[in-house]
C-alpha positions in Angstrom: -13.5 18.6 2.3 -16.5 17.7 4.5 -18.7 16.5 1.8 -15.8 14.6 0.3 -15.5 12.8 3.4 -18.8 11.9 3.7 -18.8 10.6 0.3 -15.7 8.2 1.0 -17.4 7.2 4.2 -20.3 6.1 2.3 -18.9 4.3 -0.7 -16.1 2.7 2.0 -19.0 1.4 4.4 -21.2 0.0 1.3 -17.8 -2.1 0.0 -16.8 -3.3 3.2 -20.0 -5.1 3.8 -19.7 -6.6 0.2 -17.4 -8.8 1.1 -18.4 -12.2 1.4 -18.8 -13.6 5.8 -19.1 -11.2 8.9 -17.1 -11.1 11.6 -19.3 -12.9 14.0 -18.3 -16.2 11.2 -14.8 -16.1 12.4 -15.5 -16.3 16.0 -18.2 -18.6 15.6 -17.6 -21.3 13.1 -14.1 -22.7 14.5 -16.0 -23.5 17.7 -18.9 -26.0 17.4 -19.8 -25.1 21.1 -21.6 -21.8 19.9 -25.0 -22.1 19.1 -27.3 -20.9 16.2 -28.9 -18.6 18.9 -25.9 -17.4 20.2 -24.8 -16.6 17.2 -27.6 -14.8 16.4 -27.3 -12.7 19.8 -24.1 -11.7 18.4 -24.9 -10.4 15.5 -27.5 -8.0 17.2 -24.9 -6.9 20.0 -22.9 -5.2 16.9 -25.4 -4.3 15.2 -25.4 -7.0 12.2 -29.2 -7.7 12.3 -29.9 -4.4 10.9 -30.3 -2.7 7.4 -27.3 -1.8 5.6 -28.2 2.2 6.2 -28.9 1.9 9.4 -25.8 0.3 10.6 -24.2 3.3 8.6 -26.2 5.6 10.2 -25.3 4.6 13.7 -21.6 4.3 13.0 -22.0 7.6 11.5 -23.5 9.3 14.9 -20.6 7.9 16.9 -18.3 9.4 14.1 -19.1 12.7 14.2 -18.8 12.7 17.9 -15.0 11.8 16.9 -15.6 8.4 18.5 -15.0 5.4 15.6 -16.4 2.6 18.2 -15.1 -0.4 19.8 -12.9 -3.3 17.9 -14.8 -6.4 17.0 -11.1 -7.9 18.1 -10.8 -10.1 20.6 -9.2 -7.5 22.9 -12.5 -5.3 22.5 -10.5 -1.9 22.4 -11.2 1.6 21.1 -10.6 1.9 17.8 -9.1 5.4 18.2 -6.2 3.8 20.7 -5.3 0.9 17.8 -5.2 3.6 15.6 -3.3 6.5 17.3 -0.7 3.6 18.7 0.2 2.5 15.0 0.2 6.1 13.4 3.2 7.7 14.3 5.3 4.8 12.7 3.0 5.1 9.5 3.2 8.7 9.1 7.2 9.0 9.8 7.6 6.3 7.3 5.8 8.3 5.1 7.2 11.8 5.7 10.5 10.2 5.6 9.5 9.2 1.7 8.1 12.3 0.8 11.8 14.4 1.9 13.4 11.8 -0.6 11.3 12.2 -3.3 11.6 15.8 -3.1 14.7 15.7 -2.4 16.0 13.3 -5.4 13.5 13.8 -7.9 13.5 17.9 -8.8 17.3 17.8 -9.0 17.0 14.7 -11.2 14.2 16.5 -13.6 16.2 19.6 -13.5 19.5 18.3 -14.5 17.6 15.9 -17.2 15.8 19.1 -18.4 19.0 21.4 -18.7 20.8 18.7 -20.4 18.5 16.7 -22.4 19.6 13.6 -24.5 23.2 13.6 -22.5 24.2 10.4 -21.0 22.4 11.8 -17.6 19.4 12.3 -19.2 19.1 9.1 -20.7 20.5 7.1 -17.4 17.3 8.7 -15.6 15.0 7.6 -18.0 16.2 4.0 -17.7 16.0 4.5 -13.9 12.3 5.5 -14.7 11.1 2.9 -16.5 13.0 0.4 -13.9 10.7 2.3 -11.2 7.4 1.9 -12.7 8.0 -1.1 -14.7 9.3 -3.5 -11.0 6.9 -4.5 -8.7 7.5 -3.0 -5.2 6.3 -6.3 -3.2 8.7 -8.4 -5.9 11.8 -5.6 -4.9 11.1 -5.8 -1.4 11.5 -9.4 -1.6 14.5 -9.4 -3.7 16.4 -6.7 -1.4 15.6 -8.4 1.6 17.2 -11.6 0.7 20.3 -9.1 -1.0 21.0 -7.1 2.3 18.8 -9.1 5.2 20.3 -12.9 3.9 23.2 -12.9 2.1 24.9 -9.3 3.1 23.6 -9.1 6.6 23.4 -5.7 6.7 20.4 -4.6 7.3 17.5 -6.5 9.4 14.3 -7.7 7.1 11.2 -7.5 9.8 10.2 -5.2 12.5 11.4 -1.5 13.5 13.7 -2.4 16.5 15.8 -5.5 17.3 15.1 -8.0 20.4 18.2 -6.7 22.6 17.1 -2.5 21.6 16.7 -1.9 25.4 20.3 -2.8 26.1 21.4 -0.1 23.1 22.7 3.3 24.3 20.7 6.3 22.5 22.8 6.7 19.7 22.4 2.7 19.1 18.5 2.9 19.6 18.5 5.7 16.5 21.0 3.3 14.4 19.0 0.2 15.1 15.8 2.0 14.1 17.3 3.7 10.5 18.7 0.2 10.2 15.6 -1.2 10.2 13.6 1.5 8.1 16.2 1.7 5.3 14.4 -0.6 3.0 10.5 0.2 3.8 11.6 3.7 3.8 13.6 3.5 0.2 11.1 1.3 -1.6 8.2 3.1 -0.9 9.7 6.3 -2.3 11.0 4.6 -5.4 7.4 4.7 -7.6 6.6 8.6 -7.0 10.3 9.2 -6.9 11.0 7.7 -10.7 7.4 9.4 -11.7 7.9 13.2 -10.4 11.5 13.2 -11.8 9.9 12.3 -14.9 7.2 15.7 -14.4 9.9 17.6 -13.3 11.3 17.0 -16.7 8.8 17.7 -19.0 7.4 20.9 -16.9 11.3 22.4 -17.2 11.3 21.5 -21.2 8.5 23.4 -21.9 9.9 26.9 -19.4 13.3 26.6 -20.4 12.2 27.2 -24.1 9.8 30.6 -23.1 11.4 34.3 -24.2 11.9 35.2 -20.5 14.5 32.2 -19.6 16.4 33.7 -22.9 16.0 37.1 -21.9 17.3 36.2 -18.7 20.3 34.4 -20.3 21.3 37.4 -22.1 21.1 39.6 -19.6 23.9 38.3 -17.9 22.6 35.8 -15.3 24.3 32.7 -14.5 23.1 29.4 -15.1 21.6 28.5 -11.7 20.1 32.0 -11.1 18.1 31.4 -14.8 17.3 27.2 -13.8 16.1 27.7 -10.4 15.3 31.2 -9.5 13.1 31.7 -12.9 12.6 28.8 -15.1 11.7 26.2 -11.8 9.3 28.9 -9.9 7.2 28.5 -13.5 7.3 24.8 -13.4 6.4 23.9 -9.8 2.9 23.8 -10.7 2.5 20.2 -11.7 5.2 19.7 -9.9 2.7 20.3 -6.7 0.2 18.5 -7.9 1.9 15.5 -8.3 3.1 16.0 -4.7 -0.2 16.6 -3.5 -1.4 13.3 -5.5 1.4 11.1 -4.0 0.6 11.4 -0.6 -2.5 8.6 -1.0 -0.7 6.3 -3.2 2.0 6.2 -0.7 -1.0 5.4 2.2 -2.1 2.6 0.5 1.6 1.5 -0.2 2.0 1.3 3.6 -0.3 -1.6 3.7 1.8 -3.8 1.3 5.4 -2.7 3.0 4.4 -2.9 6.5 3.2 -6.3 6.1 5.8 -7.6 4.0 8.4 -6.2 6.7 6.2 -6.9 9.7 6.2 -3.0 10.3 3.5 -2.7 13.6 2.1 0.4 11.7 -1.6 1.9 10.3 -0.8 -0.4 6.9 0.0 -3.6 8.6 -3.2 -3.3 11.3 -5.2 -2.2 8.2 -4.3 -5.6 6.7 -5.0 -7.5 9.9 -8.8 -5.6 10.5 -9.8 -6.6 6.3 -8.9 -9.8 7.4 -10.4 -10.3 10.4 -13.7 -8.4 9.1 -13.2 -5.4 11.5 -15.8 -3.4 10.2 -15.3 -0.6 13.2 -11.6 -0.6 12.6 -11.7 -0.5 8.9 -13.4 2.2 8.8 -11.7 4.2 11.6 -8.5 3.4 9.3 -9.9 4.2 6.2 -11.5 7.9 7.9 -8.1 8.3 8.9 -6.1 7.7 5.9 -8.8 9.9 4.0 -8.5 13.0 5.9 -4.7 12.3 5.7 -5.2 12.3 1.8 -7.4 15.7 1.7 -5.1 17.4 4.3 -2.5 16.7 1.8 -4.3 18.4 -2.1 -5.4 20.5 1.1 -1.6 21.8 1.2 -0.9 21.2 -2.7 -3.9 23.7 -3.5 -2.2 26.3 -1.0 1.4 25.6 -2.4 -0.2 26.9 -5.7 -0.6 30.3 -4.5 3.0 30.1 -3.0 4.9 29.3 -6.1 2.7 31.4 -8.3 1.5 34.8 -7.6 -0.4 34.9 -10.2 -3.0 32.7 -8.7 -3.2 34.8 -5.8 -4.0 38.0 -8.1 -6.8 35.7 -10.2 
């Protein structure tokens, strides 16, 4: 993992800087005041003046002493505080969409599996192509104006309403699943529609093996042959998929938390590219990296969980 992470570290800090302007433009050019010298005097407090590697190897120094810098923001904060106040919505958002895609899509790829070309079967695969085929940003914006406009059911922006201080508890946990219904729901719906479709094909190919017959004929009952033997045998790409969803949903967080003005890790990450951040960028990206790794981290171990074999090999 750590030379992975240098590697995305590297790569993230040359494309950062490839972008066209530097952050000293935006706080410069809309104020005629500043002079060329000043200017310049910036650009050497952060660093700017110097080579390309050399402001990569000074960011780098502070990073391995686990300290990302100071914002280029206005404010002037730690990066790490920005950070660490915007994570926990990020990561609940996100752990909230990996339960549902577990919890949706391996029953859907079963039952698809153990009854193939029934109406089911063919209802899910619709439901798939629906999923990969609609653009989440184009949902989101469709759903909002179905249940935020014209229903009123659910609020469009934000994770808590203006009066949330005035709720009791209870109404503080409704007003908050209220307003994560929709960021929560749309960012599962990709992986969700593609690991049903997994789960599918991996229990084709074990439900047709000798031992799921064996088993059959032996007596067993339905369930004890679907998910005691033939699902152990197909978790494998099962896990991987898992294990290969957890970035694509990271990155999704930047296009839902903006569109639903969610104050999370995706929507600052939007804010700091736009700004030209460079410190906070990064500290995001490093983040959302190890996030990533921590994740095929736990997919490589789940290997040896659902298959012994790998253990013995």
């Amino acid at each position: 993992m750590a030379p992975v992470m240098i590697g995305i570290t590297i790569i993230t800090f040359a494309v950062i800087h490839l972008a066209p302007g530097e952050p000293v433009d935006r706080m410069t050019d809309l104020n005629p005041k500043i002079s060329a010298q000043a200017k310049q005097k910036m650009r050497e407090m952060y660093h700017l003046d110097e080579p390309l590697p050399v402001q990569y190897f000074l960011w780098f120094k502070r990073f391995a002493a686990l300290d990302f810098g100071t914002s280029f923001s206005a404010d002037n904060r730690p990066v790490l505080d920005k950070i660490m106040e915007r994570l926990p919505i990020t990561v609940f958002i996100n752990v909230a969409s990996l339960f549902i895609i577990f919890a949706l899509s391996i029953p859907l790829g079963v039952l698809s599996a153990v009854r193939p070309h029934s109406f089911f079967d063919k209802a899910t695969t619709l439901f798939v192509f629906l999923g990969f085929s609609t653009p989440g940003f184009w949902l989101s914006l469709l759903l909002m104006i179905l249940f935020g406009v014209q229903l009123g059911w659910l609020p469009i922006s934000g994770i808590r309403s203006i009066d949330f201080e005035e709720f009791t508890a209870w109404g503080k946990f409704v007003d908050y699943a209220r307003h994560l219904v929709l960021p929560v729901l749309l960012s599962s719906l990709t992986s969700l529609a593609f690991l049903s479709r997994v789960t599918r094909q991996s229990m084709l190919e074990v439900v047709r093996q000798d031992y799921v017959t064996t088993a059959r004929a032996k007596g067993c009952t339905e369930t004890t042959v679907v998910f005691r033997h033939a699902l152990r045998n197909a978790l494998l790409p099962i896990v991987t998929i898992i294990g290969l969803s957890v970035p694509s949903l990271i990155g999704g967080s930047v296009i839902f938390e903006t569109i639903f003005s969610i104050p999370g890790m995706g929507q600052l990450f939007y804010e700091s590219v736009m700004s030209r951040d460079y410190p906070l960028v990064m500290g995001i990206l490093v983040i959302g990296s190890a996030l990533t790794l921590i994740g095929n981290l736990l997919a490589d171990v789940s290997y040896a969980v659902a298959d012994p074999r790998i253990r013995y090999e």
